[in-house]
N, C-alpha and C positions, 0 to 999 in steps of 0.2 A: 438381207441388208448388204450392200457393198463392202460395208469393213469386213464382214465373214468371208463373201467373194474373192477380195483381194487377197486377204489372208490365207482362202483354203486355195487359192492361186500360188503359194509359195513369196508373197512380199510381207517383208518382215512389218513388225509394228512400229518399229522407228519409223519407215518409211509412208506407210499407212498414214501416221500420227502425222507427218512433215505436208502428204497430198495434199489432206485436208484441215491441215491446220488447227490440229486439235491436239491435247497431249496426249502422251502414249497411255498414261493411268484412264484415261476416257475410252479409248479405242479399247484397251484390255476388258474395260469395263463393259464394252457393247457387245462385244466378243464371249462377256461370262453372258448374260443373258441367255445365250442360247442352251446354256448348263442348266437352265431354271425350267418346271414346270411349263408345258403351254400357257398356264393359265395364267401364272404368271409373267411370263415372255408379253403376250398378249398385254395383260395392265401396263407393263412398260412401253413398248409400240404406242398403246395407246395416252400415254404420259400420264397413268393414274399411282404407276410408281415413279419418280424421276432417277435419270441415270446415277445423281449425288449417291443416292441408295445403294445402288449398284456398286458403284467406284470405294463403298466402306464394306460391302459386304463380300466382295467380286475373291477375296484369297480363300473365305469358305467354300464359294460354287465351284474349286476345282474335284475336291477330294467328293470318295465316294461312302462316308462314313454316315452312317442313318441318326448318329447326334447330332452335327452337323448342318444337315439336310434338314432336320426339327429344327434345330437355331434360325436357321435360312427363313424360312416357312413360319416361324410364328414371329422373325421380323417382320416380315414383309405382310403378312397379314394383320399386325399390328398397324403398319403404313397405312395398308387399307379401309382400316375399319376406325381408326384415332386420329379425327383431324389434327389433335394434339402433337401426334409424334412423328415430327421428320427428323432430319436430318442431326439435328444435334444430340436427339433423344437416342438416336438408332448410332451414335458414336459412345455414348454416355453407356447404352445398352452391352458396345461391343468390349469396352472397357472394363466392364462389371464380371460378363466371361471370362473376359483374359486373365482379371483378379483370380477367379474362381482356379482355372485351369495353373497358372503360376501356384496357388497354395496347393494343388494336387500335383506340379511337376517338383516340388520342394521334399512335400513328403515320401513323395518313390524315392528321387534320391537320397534323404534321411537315411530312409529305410537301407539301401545300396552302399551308401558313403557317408556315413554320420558327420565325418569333420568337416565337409563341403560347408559354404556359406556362401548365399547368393543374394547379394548386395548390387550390384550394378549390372550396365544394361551388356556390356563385355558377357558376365558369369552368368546373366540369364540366355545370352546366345549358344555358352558352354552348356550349358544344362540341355538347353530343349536339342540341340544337336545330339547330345549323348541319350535323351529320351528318339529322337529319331532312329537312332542307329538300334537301339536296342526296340526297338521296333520293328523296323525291317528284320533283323533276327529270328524274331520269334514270326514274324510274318512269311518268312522264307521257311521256316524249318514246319510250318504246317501248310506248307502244298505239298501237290502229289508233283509225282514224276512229268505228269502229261500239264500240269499248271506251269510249273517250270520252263517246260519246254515253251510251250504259249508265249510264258513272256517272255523267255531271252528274243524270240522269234517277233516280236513287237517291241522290243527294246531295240532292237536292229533293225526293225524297219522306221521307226522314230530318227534314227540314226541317221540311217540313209532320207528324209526327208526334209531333216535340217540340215546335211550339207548341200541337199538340190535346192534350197530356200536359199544359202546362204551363197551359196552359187550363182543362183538367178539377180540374185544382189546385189553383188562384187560385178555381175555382167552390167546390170540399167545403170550403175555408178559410170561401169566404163565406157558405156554412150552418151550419160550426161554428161563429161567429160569432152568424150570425141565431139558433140553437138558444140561446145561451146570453142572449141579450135574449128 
């Protein structure tokens, strides 16, 4: 698909988003598809899942966690098989999760910090950050030596390919620029 092209071209998705006059939440969206099963990818391509799916489901298909991946996979195979359930159903669905997830990030913290209260949408950003961080923790502290190295070594090249993106960016800006003088 072009958006992937342009994208794995080094153009950002603001600009991606601006070519073809789509928004960015769409182009991100066509771009997770590729994160999905072929057989998957395929029902999409083929418009038996629509992108709307996609664009609610698209912040799960980054990570690589196999709950996840199950959540993904028996949406979207719900899509497929229940004429009944698009798009509002599969919002209602992701709602229902978040519930779930929220009453288990309350009780770690419980558990962690009893006087904690998480009332608003501010102390739920607090929390899930402070569940993040204490993730990565324990996420780092069981690799090995040679893991480690991996990924600083891919965290630096990540590095260096957002500023050759961002680069190439600040450059077509300042031809569009020259083009119109």
């Amino acid at each position: 698909m072009r958006y992937k092209r342009f994208y794995d071209e080094g153009m950002v998705l603001e600009r991606i988003a601006e070519k073809h006059k789509e928004s960015i939440r769409t182009i991100r969206a066509y771009l997770a598809v590729f994160n999905l099963p072929i057989k998957y990818q395929e029902l999409v391509w083929n418009k038996k899942i629509g992108i709307g799916i996609i664009e609610e489901i698209s912040s799960l298909l980054n990570g690589k966690n196999v709950s996840t991946y199950t959540q993904v996979t028996d949406i979207l195979d719900r899509t497929i098989t229940d004429k009944h359930f698009g798009l509002m159903q599969v919002r209602e669905e992701l709602k229902k999760q978040n519930g779930k997830f929220q009453e288990k990030a309350k009780t770690i913290i419980k558990i962690n910090e009893p006087d904690i209260k998480i009332e608003t949408p501010e102390e739920y950003e607090k929390a899930a950050e402070a569940l993040k961080r204490e993730a990565k923790k324990k996420r780092e502290a069981s690799l090995t030596k040679d893991e480690k190295e991996k990924r600083e070594i891919e965290k630096q090249q990540k590095l260096e390919e957002r500023k050759l993106r961002e680069r190439k960016a600040r450059e077509e800006k300042i031809c569009e620029v020259k083009k119109k003088f």
